[in-house]
Every structure is written in C-alpha cells, then in structure tokens.
C-alpha positions in Angstrom: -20.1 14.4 -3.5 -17.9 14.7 -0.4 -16.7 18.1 -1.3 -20.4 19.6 -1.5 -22.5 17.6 0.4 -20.7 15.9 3.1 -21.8 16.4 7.0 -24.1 19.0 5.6 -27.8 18.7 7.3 -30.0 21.0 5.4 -32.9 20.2 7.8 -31.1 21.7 10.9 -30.3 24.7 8.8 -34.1 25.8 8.3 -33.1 24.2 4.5 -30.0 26.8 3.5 -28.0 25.2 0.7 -25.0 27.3 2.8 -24.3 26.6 6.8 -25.4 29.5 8.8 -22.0 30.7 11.0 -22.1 29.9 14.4 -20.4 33.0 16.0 -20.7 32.5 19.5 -18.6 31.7 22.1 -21.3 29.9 24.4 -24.3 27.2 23.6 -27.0 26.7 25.9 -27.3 23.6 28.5 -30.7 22.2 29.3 -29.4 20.5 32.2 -26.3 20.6 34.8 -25.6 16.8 33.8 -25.6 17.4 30.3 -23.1 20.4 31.1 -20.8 17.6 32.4 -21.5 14.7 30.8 -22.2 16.3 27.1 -23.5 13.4 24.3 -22.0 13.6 20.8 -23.4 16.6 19.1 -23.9 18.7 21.8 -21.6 21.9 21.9 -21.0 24.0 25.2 -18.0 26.7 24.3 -16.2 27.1 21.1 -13.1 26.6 23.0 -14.1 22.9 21.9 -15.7 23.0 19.2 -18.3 24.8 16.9 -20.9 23.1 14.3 -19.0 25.1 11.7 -15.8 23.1 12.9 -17.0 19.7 13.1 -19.0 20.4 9.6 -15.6 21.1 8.3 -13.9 18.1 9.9 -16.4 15.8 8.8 -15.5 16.9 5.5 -11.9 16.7 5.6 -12.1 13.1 7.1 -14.2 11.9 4.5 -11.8 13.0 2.0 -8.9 11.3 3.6 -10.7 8.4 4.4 -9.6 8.5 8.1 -12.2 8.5 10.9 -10.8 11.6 13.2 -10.3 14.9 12.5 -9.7 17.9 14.1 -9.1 22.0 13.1 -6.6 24.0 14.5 -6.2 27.7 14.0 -3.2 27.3 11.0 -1.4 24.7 9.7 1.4 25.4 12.5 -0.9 24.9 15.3 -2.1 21.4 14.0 2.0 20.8 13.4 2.9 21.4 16.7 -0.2 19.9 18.4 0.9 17.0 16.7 4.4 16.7 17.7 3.3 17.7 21.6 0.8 15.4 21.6 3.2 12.4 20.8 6.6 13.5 22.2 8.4 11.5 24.3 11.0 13.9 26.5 14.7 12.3 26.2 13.5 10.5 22.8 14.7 11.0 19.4 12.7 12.2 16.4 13.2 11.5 12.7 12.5 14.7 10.4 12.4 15.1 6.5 15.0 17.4 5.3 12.7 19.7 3.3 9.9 19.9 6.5 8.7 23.3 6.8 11.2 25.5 7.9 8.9 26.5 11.1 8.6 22.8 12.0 12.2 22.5 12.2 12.7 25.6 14.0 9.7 23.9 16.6 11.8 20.6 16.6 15.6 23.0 17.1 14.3 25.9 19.7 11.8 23.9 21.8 11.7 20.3 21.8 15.4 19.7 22.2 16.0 22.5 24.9 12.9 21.9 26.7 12.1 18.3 26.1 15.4 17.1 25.7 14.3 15.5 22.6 16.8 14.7 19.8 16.2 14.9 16.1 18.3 13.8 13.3 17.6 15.8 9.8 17.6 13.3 6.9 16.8 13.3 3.0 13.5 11.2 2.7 14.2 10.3 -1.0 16.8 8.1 0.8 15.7 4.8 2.5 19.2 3.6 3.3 19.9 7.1 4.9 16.7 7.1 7.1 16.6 3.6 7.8 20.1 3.9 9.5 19.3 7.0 11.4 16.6 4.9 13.5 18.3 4.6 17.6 16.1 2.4 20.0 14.0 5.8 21.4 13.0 7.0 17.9 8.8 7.1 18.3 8.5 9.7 15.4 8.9 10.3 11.9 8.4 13.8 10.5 7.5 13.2 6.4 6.6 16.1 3.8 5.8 14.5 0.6 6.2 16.6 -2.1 8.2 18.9 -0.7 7.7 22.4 -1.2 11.2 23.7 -2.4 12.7 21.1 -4.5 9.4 18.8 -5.0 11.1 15.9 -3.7 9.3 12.7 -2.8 9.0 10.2 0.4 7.9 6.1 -0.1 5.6 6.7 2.1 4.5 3.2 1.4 7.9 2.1 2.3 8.3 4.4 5.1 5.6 3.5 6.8 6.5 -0.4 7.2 10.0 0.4 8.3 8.2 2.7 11.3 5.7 0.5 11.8 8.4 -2.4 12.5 10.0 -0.7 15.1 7.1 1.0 16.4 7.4 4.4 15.3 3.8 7.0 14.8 4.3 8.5 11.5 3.2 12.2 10.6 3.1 13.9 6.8 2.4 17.0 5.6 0.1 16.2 2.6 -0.7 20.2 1.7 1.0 20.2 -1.5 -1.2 16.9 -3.4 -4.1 17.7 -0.7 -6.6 14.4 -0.4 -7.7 14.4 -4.2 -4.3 13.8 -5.0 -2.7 11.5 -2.3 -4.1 9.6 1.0 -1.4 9.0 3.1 -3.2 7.1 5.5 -3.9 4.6 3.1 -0.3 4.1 2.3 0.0 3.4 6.2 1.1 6.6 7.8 -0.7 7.4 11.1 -1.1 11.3 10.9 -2.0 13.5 8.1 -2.0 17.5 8.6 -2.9 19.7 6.1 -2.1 23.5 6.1 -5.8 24.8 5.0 -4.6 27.8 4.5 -3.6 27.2 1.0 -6.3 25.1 -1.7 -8.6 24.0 1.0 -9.4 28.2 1.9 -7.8 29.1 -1.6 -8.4 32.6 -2.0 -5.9 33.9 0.4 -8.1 35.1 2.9 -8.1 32.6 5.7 -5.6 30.3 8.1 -6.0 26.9 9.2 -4.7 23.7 9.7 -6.1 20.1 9.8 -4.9 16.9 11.5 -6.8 13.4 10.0 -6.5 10.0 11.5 -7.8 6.2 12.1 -5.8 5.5 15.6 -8.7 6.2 18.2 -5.9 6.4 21.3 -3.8 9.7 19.2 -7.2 10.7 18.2 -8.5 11.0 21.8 -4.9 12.4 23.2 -5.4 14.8 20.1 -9.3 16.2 21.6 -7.8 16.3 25.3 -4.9 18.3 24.5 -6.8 21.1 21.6 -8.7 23.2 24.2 -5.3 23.0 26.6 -3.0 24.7 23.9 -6.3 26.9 22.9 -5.3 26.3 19.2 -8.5 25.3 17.4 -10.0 27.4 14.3 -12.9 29.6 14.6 -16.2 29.6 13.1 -15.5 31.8 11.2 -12.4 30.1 9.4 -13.9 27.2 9.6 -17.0 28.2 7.5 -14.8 29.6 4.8 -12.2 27.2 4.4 -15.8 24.7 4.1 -16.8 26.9 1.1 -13.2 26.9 -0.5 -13.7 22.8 -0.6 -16.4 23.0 -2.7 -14.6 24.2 -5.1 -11.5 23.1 -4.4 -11.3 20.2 -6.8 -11.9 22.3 -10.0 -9.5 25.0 -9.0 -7.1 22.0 -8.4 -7.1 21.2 -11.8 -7.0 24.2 -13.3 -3.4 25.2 -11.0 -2.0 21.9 -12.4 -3.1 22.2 -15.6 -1.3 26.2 -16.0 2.2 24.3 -13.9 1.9 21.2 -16.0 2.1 23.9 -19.2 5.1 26.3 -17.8 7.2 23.0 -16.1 7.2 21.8 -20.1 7.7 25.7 -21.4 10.5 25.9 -18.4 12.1 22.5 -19.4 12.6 24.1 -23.3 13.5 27.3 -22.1 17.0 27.9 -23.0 17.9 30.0 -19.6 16.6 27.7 -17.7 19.3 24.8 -15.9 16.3 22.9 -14.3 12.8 22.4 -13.7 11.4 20.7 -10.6 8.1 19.2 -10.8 6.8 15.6 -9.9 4.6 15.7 -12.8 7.4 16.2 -15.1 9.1 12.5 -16.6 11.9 14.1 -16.6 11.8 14.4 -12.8 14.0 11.5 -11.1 11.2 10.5 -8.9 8.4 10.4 -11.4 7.9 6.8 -11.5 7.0 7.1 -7.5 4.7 9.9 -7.9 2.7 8.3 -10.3 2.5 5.1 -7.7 1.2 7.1 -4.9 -0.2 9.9 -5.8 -2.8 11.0 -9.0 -2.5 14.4 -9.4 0.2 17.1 -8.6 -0.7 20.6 -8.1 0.3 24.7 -9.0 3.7 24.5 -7.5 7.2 24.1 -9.0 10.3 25.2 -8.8 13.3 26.2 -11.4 17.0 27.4 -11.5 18.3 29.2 -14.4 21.9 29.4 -15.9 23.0 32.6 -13.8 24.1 33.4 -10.5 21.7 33.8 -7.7 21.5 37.5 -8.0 20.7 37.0 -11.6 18.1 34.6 -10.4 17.0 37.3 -8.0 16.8 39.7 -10.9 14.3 37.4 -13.1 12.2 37.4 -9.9 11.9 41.2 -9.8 10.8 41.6 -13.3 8.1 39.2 -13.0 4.4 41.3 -13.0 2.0 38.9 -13.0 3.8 36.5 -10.2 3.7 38.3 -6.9 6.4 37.9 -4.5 4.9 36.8 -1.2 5.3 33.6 0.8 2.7 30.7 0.6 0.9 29.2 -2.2 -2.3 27.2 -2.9 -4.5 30.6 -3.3 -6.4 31.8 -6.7 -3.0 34.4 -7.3 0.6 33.6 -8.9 3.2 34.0 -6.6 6.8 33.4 -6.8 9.9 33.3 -4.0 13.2 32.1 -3.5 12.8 30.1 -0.4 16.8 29.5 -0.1 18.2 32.7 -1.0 19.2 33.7 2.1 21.1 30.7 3.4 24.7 29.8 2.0 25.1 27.8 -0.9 26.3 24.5 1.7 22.8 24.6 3.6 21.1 24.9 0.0 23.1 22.3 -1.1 21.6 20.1 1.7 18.3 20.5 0.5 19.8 20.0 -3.5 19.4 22.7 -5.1 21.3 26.5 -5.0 20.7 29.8 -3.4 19.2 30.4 -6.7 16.4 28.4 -6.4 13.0 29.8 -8.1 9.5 28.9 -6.7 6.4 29.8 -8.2 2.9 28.7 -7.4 0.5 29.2 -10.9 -2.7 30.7 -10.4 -5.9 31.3 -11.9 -4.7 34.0 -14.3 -4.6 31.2 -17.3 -0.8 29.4 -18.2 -0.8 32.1 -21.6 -0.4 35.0 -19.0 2.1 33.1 -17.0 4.5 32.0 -19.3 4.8 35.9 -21.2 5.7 37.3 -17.7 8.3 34.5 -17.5 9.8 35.1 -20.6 10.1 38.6 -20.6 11.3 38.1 -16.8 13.9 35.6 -18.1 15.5 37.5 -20.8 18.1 39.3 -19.4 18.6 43.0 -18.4 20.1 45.8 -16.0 18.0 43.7 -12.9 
C-alpha cells in the first residue's frame, strides 16, 4: 500500500492515477505574508521543494517508518549533506571500512583538511575493534550494512547502543537491503540515506539520494542547510524515482531470486574460491542477516581460483553482464571494484584484487548463469 498509494491525493490531481510533474521553478503567492511566513504545503521555489519532492518523501518515510525525509540530487549529495550537517570541526568521526569509496574520499580530502576533523577507518563486523576506536570528541559513526564489495555486515542493533551511550549520531547507508528489507531506524540508528539511484529509480535512468529520520532537531538542521548547498532533486527525478517505487518491491524479488540461484550455482562451481552473499548459510554472518534484515537483494560478489588477471579475463567474456559501475537497475552488470588497488589495501577490505561483483538483473537467473559458465571456463582472455 505504501509503495502505490502513499502521499498520493488523486483529488488535487483533477483524479490522475499518475502525479502530474511540477516543472517549474516558481509557485505563485497570494499574499506578501504568506511569501514569508509560508504554512505547510505551500511551495514558493523549487530550490525548496516541489509537490513531486515531498510526494516522493512522503513515500520513502513511510517505508522507513521515520517521520522526516528529504531528497537530494544523488545519493552523494544526501551523504555529504549528512556529514556537513552534523560535523563538528576538530572532532573525530568513526567510518565503516567498506563505506563508499566517495564518502571516504569526502571524509580524506575535505573534512580533515578543512574541518580539521579526524576519522579512524575500521571493520564494522568487529565490535571490539570499533568500540576501542571511540576518543572523547567522536559525535559520528559512518555504517554501510551490507556492504557493497565483500557483503559484509554491521550489528546495527549493537552499534547503535554503544553510540548512543557515549552520545554519538549514527548514519547507514541502507541502499543495498532498501526499506523492504531492513529499517535501520528501528534497530536505533539516527540517519538513514539511500542512494535512489539504484532499486528505488531502477531502470538506470535517473540519480538521487534520500536522507530518513525521527530526531526533529537533525531533521530541522537537515531543511535549513538543503537550499544552502543547492543539493535537492528535481521534479523531474523526483517523479520517476516515485514511479520506480511502485514497482520496486516485485523487481526486488525477482533480483534476489536470479542472485539467490547463481550465489548457490557460484558456491558449486569448481572455479570458483568463494562466494559472498548474506543470503548464503555458508556466509559467516548469516545468522545476523537473518536477525536484522528479511530480504537480501541482486548483488554478490565472487573470487575464482586464478590470479586477478585471470579474474579480469572471466569478466571480459561475460555478454550478458555489462561492465559499468552501479547496480540496483533492471540490467546485469559486473565490476571489479578492487582491481586497481594493491593486494594490502584489498586485503583491508578482505578480499583480493581479484574480487568479482555482479549485480543480477531482470534477464531471468537461466541467462545469467550460461554467461557465467562460459565466462568461467578458461581461455586466451
């Protein structure tokens, strides 16, 4: 019910089942107070927001069960907005060793040189490792739970008591099991951002990023600072990123259904060293994901037996998976997201340069698994 009908007000709409798109920069005033004193619902410039924006937001909130949300442009916008809106200059940050690579280049090239903020990098599977890496001016924690290269997990339920002890704002990127899956904000974390781009739009045509929360205060500090960075989605994004949840939760099942069928394939395979997927018993943290989250989605990753140019050389002969970065859209796409570092920084995030990553489509798990295996047997690369 949420997915389709949610926020939507047929009524206004002279009855259309679909939102009309608001493109325009500009609404119209009826009076010089209302211009400064607007009430709830009115809209003056799209710099602030849109009806197809807060249609959107009133989805995504409902999903999450949080009371604020707000859209931002991509899913790096809503990241960084969220960082600058609770950074502390001269304090220290806490940040997941498998966060998106831009959020750690964010946290390495602007908030320590500018801000003078500190962050430590640490593995979130381990509580002993991030609980000691707390100092007296840590006010964040950075989560990603799955991650996106090696699927590994954060106890976010955990987590979050430990921050909330010593008075720490916790953020998660909760793209990968998106709110059918996994409500962070249940589990006690304070801010959840979703990277729209991927299942929310799912059909690779569209950016966007979402921020969901229950603290009013961040909330409010969110709203003042969104028109200041200029950073929030437009109509146009916003109205098809609203018609991508509708169908979102079928096409959710469908990519975890073709993973669910090449993680087992991949796990027989006889080329194949290892499989890593949280829906997988054979995956060390499978117990957690199945306290915490109910659903995984059409991402997973594998290493074969082989060097990483031989890994490299499975990855060209793959026709169906398309080499490309992202994931979450209708297509089948495959990368190797630590091929270019050295095999000591892949080691850091456990796995090796080799590492395979492949997000399963819509093309149906039959079609998948032949391009793997005639990808996998091996040739002249």
């Amino acid at each position: 019910m949420i997915l389709a009908h949610a926020g939507d007000h047929y009524d206004d709409n002279l009855g259309a089942i679909a939102p009309p798109i608001f493109l325009t920069s500009v609404h119209k005033c009826d009076s010089i107070e209302n211009y400064y004193h607007q009430r709830d619902g009115q809209y003056v410039y799209s710099r602030y927001s849109n009806p197809n924006i807060t249609l959107l937001e009133t989805k995504v909130a409902a999903l999450e069960h949080g009371k604020h949300c707000l859209a931002y442009a991509n899913g790096m916008a809503a990241a960084s907005a969220a960082i600058l809106a609770l950074a502390k200059p001269g304090g220290h940050i806490l940040c997941v060793h498998n966060a998106y690579n831009c959020v750690q280049q964010l946290l390495r090239e602007y908030c320590g040189p500018v801000l003078g903020i500190e962050t430590t990098f640490v593995h979130g599977y381990d509580f002993d490792e991030l609980q000691g890496a707390i100092r007296e001016n840590t006010f964040l924690m950075i989560l990603e739970s799955p991650g996106s290269s090696t699927m590994t997990l954060v106890d976010l339920r955990r987590v979050s008591a430990l921050a909330k002890a010593h008075g720490i704002a916790t953020y998660i990127d909760n793209t990968y099991c998106t709110p059918l899956h996994q409500k962070p904000l249940e589990l006690g974390i304070d801010l959840v951002m979703h990277t729209a781009t991927k299942y929310m739009g799912g059909h690779s045509d569209v950016l966007g990023g979402l921020l969901v929360t229950n603290e009013e205060a961040l909330a409010d500090r969110l709203r003042q600072l969104r028109p200041l960075f200029g950073g929030i989605l437009s109509p146009m994004d916003a109205w098809l990123i609203t018609r991508g949840l509708r169908t979102m939760e079928v096409r959710l099942r469908a990519h975890e259904e073709a993973a669910m069928q090449v993680a087992k394939a991949l796990e027989r395979h006889p080329r194949v060293r290892k499989v890593y997927y949280p829906g997988l018993e054979s995956h060390p943290q499978h117990a957690l994901a199945l306290a915490q989250q109910t659903g995984n989605c059409g991402l997973l990753s594998f290493e074969i037996d082989g060097t990483p140019e031989e890994a490299a050389a499975v990855v060209n002969r793959l026709k169906v998976f398309t080499i490309g970065p992202s994931w979450g859209g209708f297509e089948s796409l495959v990368v190797m997201p630590l091929y270019s570092m050295t095999e000591e920084e892949a080691a850091w995030y456990g796995a090796s340069r080799g590492l395979i990553r492949i997000h399963c489509g819509l093309e149906g798990a039959d079609a998948l698994l032949r391009d793997l295996e005639q990808a996998l047997i091996p040739g002249d690369g």
